[in-house]
N, CA, C and O atoms as a MOPAC input file, in Angstrom:
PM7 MOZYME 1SCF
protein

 N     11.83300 1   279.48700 1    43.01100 1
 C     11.66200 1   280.31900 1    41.83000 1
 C     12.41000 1   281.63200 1    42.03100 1
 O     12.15200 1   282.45100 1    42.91300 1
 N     13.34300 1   281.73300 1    41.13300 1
 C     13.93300 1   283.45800 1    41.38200 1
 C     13.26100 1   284.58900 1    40.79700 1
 O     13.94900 1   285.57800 1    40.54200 1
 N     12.10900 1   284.60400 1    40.56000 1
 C     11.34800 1   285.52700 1    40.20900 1
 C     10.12500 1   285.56800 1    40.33400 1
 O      9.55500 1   284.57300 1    39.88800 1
 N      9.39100 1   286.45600 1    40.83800 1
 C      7.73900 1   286.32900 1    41.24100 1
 C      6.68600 1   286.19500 1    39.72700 1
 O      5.89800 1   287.04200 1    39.30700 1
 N      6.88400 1   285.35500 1    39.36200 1
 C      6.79200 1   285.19900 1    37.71900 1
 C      4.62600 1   285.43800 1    37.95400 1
 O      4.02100 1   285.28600 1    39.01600 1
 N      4.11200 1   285.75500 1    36.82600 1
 C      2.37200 1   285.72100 1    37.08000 1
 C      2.17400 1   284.49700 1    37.03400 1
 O      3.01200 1   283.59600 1    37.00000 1
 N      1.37900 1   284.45100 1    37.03100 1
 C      0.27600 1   282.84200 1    36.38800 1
 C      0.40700 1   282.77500 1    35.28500 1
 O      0.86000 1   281.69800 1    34.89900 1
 N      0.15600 1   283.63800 1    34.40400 1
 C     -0.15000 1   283.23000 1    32.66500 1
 C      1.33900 1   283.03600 1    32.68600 1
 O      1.72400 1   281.89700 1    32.42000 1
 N      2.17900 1   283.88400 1    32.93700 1
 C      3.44500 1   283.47500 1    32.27600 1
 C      4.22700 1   282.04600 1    32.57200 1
 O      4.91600 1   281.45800 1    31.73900 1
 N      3.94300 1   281.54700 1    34.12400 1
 C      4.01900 1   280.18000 1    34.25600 1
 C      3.02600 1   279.17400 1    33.61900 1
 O      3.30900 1   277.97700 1    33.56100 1
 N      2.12700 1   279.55700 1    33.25200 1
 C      1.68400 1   278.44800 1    32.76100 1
 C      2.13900 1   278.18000 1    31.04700 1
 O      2.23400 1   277.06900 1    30.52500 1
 N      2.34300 1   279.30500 1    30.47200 1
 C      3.13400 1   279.16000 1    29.25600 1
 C      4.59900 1   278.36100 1    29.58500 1
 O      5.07100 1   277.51900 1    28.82100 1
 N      5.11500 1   278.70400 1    30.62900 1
 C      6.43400 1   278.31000 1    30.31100 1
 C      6.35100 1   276.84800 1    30.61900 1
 O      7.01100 1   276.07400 1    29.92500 1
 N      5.63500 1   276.41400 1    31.55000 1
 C      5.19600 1   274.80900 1    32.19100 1
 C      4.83200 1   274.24100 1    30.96100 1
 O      5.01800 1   273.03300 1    30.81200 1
 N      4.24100 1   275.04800 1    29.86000 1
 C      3.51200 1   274.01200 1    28.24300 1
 C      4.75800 1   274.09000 1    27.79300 1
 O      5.15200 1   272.95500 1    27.52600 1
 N      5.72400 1   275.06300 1    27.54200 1
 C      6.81400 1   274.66700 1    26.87000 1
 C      7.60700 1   273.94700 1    27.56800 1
 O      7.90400 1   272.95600 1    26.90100 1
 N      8.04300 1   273.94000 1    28.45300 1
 C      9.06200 1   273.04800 1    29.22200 1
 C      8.41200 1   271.31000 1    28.75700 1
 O      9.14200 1   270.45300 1    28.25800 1
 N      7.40900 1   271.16900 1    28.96300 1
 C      6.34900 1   269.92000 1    28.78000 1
 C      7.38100 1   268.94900 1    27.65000 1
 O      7.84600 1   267.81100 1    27.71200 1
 N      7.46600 1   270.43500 1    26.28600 1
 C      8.15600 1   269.79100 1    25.14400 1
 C      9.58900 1   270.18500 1    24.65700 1
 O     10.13400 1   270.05500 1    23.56100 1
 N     10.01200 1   270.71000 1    25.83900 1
 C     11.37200 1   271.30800 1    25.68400 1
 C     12.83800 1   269.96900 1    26.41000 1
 O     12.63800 1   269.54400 1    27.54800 1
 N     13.61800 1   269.67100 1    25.95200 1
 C     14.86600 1   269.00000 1    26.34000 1
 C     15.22600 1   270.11800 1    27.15100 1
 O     15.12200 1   271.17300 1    26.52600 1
 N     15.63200 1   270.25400 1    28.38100 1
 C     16.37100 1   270.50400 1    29.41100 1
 C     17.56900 1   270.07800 1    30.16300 1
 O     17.31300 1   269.21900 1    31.00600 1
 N     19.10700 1   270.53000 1    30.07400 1
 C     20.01300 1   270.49300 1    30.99100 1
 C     19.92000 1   271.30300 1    32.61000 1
 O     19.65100 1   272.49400 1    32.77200 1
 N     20.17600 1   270.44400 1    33.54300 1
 C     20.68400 1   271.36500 1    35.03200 1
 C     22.04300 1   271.53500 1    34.87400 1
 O     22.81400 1   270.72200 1    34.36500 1
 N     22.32200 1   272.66200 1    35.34700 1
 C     23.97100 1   272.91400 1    35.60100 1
 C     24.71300 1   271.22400 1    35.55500 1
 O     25.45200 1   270.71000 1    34.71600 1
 N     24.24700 1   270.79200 1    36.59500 1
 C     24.74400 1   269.45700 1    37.23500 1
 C     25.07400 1   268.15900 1    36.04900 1
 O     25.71400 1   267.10700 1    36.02100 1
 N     24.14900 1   269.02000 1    35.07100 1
 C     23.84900 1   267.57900 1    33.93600 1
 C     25.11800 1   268.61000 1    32.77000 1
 O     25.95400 1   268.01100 1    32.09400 1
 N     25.04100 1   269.59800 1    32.76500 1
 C     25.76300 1   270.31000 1    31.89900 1
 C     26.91700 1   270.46000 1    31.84800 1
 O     27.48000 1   270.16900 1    30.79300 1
 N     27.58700 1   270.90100 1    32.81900 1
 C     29.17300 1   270.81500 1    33.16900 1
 C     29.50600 1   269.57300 1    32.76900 1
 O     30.08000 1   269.73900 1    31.69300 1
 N     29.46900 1   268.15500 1    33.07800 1
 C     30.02500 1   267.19300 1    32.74200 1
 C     30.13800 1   266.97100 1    31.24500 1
 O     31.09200 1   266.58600 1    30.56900 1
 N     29.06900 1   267.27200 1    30.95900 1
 C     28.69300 1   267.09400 1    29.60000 1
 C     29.91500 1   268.11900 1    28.79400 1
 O     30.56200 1   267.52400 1    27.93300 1
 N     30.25700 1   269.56100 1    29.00900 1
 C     31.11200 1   270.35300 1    28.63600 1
 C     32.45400 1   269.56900 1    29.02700 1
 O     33.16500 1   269.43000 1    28.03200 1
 N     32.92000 1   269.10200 1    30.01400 1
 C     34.06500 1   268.57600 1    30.28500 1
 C     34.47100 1   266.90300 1    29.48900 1
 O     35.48800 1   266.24000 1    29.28600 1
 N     33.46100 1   266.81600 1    29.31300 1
 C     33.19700 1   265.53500 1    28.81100 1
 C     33.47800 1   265.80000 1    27.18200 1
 O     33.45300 1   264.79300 1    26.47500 1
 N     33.75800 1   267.15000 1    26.50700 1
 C     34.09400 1   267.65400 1    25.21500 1
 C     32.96800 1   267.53700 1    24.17500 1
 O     33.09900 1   267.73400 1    22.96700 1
 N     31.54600 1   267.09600 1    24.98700 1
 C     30.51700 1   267.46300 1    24.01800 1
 C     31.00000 1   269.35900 1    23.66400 1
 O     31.77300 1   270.03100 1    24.34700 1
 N     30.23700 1   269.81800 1    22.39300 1
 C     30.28800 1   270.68700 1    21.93800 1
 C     28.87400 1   271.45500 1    21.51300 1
 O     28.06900 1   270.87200 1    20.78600 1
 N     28.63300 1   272.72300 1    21.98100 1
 C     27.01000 1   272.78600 1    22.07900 1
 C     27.24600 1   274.83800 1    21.58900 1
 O     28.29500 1   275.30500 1    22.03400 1
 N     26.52500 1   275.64400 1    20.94100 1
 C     26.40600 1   276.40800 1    20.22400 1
 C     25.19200 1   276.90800 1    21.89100 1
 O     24.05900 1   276.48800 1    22.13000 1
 N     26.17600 1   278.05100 1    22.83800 1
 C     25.47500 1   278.33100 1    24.14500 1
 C     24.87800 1   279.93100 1    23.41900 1
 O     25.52000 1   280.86100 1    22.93100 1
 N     23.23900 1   279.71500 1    23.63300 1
 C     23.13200 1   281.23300 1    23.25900 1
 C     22.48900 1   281.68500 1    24.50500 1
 O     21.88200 1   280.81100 1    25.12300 1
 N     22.50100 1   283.01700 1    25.05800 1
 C     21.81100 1   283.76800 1    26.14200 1
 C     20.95400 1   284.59200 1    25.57500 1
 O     21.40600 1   285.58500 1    25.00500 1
 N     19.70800 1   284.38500 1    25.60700 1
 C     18.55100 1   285.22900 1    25.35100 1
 C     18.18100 1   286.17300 1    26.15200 1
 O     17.02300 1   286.58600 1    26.07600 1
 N     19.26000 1   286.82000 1    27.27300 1
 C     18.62800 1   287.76000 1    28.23600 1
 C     19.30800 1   289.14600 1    27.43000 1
 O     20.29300 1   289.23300 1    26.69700 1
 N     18.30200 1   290.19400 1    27.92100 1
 C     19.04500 1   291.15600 1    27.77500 1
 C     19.73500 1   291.83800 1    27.56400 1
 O     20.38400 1   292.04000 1    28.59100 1
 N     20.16900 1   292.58000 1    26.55800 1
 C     21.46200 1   293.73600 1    26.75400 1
 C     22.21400 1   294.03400 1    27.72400 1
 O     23.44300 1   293.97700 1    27.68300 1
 N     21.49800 1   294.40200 1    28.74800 1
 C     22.01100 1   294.72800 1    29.89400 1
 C     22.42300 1   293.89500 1    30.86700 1
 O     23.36700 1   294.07900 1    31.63600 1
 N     21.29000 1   292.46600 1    30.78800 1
 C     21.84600 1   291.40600 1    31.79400 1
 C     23.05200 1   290.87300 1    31.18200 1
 O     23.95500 1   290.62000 1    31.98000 1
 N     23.30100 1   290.62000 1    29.83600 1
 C     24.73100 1   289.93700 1    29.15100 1
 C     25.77900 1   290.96200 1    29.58200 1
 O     26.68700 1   290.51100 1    30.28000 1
 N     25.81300 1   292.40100 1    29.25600 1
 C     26.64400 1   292.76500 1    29.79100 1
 C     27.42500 1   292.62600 1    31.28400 1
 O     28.61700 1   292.67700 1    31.58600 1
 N     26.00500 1   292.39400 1    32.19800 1
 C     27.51700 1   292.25900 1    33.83700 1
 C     27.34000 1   291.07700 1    33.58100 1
 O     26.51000 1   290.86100 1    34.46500 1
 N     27.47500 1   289.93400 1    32.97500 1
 C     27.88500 1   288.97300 1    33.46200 1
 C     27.27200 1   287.43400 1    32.35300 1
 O     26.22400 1   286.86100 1    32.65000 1
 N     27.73800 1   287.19100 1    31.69000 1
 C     27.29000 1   285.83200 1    31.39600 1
 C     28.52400 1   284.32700 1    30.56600 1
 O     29.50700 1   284.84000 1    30.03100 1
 N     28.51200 1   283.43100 1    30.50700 1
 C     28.88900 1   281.88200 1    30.27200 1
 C     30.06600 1   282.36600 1    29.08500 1
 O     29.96900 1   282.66900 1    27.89600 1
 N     31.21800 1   282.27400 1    30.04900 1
 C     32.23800 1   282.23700 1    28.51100 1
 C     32.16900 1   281.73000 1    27.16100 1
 O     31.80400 1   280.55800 1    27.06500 1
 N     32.36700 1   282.18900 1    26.37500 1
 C     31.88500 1   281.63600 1    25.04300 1
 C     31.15600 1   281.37800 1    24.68500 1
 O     31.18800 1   280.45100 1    23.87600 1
 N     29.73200 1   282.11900 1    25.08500 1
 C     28.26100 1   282.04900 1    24.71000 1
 C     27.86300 1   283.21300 1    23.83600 1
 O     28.26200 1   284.35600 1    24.06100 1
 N     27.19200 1   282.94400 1    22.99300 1
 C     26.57100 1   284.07000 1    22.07000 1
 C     25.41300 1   284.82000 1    22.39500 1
 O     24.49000 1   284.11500 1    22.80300 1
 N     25.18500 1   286.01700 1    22.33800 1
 C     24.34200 1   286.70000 1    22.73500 1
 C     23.44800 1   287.26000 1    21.80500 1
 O     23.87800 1   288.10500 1    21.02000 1
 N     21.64600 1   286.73500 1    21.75700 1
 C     20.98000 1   287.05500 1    20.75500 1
 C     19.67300 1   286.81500 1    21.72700 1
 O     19.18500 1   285.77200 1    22.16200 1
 N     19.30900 1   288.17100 1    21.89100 1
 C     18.07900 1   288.56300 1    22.87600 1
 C     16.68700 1   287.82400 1    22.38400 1
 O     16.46600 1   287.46800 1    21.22600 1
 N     15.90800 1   287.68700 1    23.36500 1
 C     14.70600 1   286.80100 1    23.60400 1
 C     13.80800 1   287.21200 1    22.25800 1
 O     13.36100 1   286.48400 1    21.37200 1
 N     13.68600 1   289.10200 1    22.50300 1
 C     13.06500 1   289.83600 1    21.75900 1
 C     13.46000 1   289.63300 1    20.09400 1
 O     12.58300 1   289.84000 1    19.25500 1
 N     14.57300 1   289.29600 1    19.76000 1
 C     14.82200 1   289.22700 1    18.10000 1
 C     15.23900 1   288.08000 1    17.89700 1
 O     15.67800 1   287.85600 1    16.76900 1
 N     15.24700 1   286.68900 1    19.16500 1
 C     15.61100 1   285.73900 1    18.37200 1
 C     15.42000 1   284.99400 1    17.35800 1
 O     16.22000 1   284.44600 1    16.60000 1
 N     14.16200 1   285.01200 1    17.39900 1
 C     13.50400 1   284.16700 1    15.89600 1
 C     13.31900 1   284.99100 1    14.65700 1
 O     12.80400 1   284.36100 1    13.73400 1
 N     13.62700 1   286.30600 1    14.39400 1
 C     14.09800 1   287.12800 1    13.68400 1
 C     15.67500 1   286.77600 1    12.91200 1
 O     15.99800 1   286.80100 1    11.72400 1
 N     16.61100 1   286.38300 1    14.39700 1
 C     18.18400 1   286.69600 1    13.53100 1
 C     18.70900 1   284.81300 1    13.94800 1
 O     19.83400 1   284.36800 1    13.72200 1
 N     17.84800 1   284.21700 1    14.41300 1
 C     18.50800 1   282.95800 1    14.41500 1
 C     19.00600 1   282.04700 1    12.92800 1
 O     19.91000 1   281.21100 1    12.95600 1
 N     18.34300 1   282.34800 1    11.86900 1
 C     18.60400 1   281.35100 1    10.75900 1
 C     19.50500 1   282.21400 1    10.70700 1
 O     20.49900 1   281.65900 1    11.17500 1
 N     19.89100 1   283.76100 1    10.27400 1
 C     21.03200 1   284.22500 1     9.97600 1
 C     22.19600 1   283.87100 1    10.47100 1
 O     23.19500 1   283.66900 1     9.78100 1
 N     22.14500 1   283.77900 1    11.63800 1
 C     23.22600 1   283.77300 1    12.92400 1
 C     23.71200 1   281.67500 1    13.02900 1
 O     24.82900 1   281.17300 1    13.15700 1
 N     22.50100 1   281.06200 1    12.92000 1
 C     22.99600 1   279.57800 1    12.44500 1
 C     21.77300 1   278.97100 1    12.28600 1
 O     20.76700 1   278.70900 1    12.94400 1
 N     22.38600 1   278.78900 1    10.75300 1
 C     21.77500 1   278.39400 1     9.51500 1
 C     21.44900 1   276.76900 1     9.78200 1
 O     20.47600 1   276.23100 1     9.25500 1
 N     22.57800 1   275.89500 1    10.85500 1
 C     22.58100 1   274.32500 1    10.55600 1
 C     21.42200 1   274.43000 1    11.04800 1
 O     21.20300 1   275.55600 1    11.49400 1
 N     20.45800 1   273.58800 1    11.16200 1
 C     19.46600 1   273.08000 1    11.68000 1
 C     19.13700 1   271.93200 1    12.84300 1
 O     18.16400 1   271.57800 1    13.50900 1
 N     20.29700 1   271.63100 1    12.71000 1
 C     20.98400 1   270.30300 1    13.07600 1
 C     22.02400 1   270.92100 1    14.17900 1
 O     21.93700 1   270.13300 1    15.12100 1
 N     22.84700 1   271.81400 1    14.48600 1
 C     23.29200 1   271.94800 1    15.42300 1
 C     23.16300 1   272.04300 1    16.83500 1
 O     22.13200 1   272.56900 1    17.25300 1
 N     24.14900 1   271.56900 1    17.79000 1
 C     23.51500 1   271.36000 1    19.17200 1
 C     23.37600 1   272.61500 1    20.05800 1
 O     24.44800 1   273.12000 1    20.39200 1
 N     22.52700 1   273.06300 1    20.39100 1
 C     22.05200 1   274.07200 1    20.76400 1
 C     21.93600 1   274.34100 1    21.72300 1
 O     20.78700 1   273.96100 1    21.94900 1
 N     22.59800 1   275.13400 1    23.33800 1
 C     21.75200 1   275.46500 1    24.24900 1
 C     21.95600 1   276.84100 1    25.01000 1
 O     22.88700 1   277.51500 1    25.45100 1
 N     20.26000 1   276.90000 1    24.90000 1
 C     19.44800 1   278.45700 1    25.26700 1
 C     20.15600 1   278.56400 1    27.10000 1
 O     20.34000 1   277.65900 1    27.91300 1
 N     20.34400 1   279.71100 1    27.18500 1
 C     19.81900 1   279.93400 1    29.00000 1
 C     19.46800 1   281.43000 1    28.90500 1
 O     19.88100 1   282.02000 1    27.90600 1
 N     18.79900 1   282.07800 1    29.76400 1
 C     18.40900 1   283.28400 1    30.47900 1
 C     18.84800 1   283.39400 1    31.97800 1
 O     19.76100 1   282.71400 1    32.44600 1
 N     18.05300 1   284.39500 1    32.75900 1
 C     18.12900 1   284.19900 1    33.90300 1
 C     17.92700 1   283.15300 1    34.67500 1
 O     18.86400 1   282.84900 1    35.41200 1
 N     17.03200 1   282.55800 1    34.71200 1
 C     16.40800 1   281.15800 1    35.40300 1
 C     15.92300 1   279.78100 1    34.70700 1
 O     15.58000 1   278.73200 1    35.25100 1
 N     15.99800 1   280.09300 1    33.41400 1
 C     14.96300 1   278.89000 1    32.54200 1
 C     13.89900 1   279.13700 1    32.18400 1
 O     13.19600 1   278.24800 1    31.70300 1
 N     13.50100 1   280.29700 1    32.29800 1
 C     12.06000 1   280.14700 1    32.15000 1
 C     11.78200 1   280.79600 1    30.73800 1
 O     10.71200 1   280.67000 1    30.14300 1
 N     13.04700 1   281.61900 1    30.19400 1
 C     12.70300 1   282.38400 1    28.57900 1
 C     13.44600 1   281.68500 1    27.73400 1
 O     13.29900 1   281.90100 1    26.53100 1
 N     14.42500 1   280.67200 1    28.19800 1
 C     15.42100 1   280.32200 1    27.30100 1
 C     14.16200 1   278.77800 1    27.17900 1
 O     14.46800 1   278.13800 1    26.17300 1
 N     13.55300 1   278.45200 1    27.55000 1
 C     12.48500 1   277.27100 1    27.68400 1
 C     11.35000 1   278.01800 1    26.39800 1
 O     10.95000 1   277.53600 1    25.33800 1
 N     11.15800 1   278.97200 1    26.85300 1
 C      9.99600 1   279.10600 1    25.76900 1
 C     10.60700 1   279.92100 1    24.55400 1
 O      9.81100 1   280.33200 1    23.71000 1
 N     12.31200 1   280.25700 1    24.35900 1
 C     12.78600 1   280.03200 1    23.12900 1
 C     13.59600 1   278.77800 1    22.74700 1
 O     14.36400 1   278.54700 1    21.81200 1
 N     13.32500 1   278.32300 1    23.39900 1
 C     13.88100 1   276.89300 1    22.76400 1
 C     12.45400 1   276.09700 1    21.89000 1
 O     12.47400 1   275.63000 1    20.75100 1
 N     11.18000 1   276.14800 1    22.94400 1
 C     10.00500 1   276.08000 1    21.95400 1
 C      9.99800 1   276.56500 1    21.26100 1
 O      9.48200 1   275.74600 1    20.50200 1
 N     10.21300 1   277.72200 1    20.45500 1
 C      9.94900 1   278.14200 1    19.37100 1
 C     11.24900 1   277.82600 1    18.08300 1
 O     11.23800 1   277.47200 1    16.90400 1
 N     12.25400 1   278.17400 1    19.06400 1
 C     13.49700 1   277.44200 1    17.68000 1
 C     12.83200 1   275.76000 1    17.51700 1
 O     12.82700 1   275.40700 1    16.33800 1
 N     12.33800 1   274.79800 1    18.40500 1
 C     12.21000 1   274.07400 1    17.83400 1
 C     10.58000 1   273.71100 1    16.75600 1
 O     10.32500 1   272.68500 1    16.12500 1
 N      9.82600 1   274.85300 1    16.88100 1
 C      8.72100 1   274.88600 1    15.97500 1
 C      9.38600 1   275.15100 1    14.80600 1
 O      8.76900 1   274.62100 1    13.88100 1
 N     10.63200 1   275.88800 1    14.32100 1
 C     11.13900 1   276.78700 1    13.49600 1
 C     12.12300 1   275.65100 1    12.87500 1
 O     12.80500 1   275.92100 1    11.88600 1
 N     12.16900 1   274.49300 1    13.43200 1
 C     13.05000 1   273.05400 1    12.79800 1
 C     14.51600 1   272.55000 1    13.42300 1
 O     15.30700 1   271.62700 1    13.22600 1
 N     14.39300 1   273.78500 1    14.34500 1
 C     15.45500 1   272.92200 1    14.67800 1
 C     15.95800 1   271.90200 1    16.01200 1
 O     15.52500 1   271.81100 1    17.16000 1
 N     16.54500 1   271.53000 1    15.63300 1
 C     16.15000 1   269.49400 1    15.80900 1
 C     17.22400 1   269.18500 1    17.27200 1
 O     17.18700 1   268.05200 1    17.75200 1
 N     17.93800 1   270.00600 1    17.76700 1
 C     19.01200 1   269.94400 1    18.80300 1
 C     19.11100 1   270.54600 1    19.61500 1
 O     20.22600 1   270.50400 1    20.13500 1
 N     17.96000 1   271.58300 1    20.33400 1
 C     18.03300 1   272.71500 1    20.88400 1
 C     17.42900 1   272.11000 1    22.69800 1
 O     16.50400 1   271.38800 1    23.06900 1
 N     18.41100 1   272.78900 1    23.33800 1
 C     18.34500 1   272.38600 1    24.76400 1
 C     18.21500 1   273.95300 1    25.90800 1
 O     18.96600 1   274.88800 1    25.63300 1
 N     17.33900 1   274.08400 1    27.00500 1
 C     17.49500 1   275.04200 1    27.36600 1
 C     17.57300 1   275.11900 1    28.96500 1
 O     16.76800 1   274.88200 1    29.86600 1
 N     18.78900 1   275.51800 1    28.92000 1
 C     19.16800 1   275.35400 1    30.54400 1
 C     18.72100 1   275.81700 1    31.76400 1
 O     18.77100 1   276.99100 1    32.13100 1
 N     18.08300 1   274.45300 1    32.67400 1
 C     17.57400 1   275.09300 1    33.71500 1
 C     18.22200 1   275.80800 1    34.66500 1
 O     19.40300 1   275.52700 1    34.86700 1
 N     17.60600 1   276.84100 1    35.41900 1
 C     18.74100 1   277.21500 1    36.34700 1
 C     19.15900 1   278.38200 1    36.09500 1
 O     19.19500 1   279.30800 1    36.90600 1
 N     19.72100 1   278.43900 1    34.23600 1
 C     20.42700 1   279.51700 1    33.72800 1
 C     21.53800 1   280.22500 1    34.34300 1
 O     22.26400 1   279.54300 1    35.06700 1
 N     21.81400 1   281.45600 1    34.20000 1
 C     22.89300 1   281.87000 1    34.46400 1
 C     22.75000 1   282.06100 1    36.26700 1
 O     23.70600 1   282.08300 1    37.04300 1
 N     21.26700 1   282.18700 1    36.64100 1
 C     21.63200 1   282.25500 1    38.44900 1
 C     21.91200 1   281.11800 1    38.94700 1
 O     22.44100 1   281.07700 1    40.05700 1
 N     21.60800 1   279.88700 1    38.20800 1
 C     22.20600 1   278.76600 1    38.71000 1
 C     23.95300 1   278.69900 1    38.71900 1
 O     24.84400 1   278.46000 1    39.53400 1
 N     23.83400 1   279.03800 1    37.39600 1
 C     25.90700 1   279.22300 1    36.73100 1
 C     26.69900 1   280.06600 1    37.63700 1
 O     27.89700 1   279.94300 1    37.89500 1
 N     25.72300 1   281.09500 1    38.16300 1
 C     26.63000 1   282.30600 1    38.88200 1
 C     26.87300 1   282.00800 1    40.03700 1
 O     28.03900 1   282.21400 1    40.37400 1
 N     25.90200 1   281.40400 1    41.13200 1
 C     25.74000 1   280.59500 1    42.12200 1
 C     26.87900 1   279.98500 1    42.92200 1
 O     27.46900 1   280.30300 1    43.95400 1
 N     26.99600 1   278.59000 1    41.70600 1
 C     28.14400 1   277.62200 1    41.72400 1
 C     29.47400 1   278.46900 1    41.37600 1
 O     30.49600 1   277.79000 1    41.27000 1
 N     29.60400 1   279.91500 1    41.17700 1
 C     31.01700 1   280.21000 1    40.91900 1
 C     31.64600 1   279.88100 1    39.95600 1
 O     32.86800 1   279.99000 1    40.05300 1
 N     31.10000 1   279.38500 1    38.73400 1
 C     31.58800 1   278.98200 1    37.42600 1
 C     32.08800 1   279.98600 1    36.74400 1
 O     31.58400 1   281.09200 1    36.93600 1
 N     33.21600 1   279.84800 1    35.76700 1
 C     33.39400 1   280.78800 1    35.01000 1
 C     32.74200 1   281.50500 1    34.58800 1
 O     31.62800 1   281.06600 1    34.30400 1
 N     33.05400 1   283.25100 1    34.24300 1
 C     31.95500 1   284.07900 1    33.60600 1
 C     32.93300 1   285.44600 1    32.93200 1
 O     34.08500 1   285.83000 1    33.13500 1
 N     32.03600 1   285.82000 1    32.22800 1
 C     33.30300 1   286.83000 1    31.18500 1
 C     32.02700 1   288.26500 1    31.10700 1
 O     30.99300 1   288.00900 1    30.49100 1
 N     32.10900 1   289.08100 1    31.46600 1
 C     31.29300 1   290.70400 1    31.78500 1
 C     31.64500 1   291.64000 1    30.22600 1
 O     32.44100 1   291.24200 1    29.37500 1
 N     31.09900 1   292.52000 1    30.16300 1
 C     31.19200 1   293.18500 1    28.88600 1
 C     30.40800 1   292.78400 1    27.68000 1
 O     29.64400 1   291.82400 1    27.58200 1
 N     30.71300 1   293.65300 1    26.79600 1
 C     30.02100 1   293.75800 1    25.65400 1
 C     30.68400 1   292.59200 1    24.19900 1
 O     30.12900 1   292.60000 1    23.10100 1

């Protein structure tokens, strides 16, 4: 675990994960090379997107996602996947985009300390 997470907050994220679709890095990369096409959003931070996160990922924080997500994409139907730091916020917004209907949403375990790890591409700034 990369973070000394409480109890309550693991046990929320363990109920969402329960009903959440999940990629590992390992399952993901191929899948990207493989020319699937997936709508990557990062729910961390302001500050964590800035040093560092997944080329060509969109950035729409944990705190306002279910606020600006229909604005930001409307399909319902599009393929979707969340990461944060570790999995554990992009898991319990992926539960909620999918209470909210939508039907394709995946949230990557691992997240960006897994991505950063392996030395994968990464693009810093605003």
């Amino acid at each position: 675990m990369a973070h000394d997470h409480s109890p309550g907050f693991a046990m929320l994220v363990d109920d969402a994960k329960a009903r959440v679709r999940q990629f590992t890095i390992e399952e993901f990369i191929p899948r990207l090379q493989a020319g699937e096409r997936y709508i990557l959003i990062d729910v961390r931070e302001g500050g964590e997107w800035a040093k560092g996160h997944i080329p060509g990922a969109h950035h729409i924080a944990r705190g306002v996602l279910e606020r600006e997500i229909e604005r930001a994409l409307p399909e319902k139907d599009a393929a979707v996947v969340l990461y944060c730091d570790d999995g554990f916020r992009s898991a319990l917004a992926a539960d909620n985009l999918q209470r909210m209907g939508y039907l394709n949403v995946f949230s990557l375990d691992g997240g960006w300390l897994a991505w950063s790890e392996r030395g994968l591409p990464a693009e810093s700034g605003t």
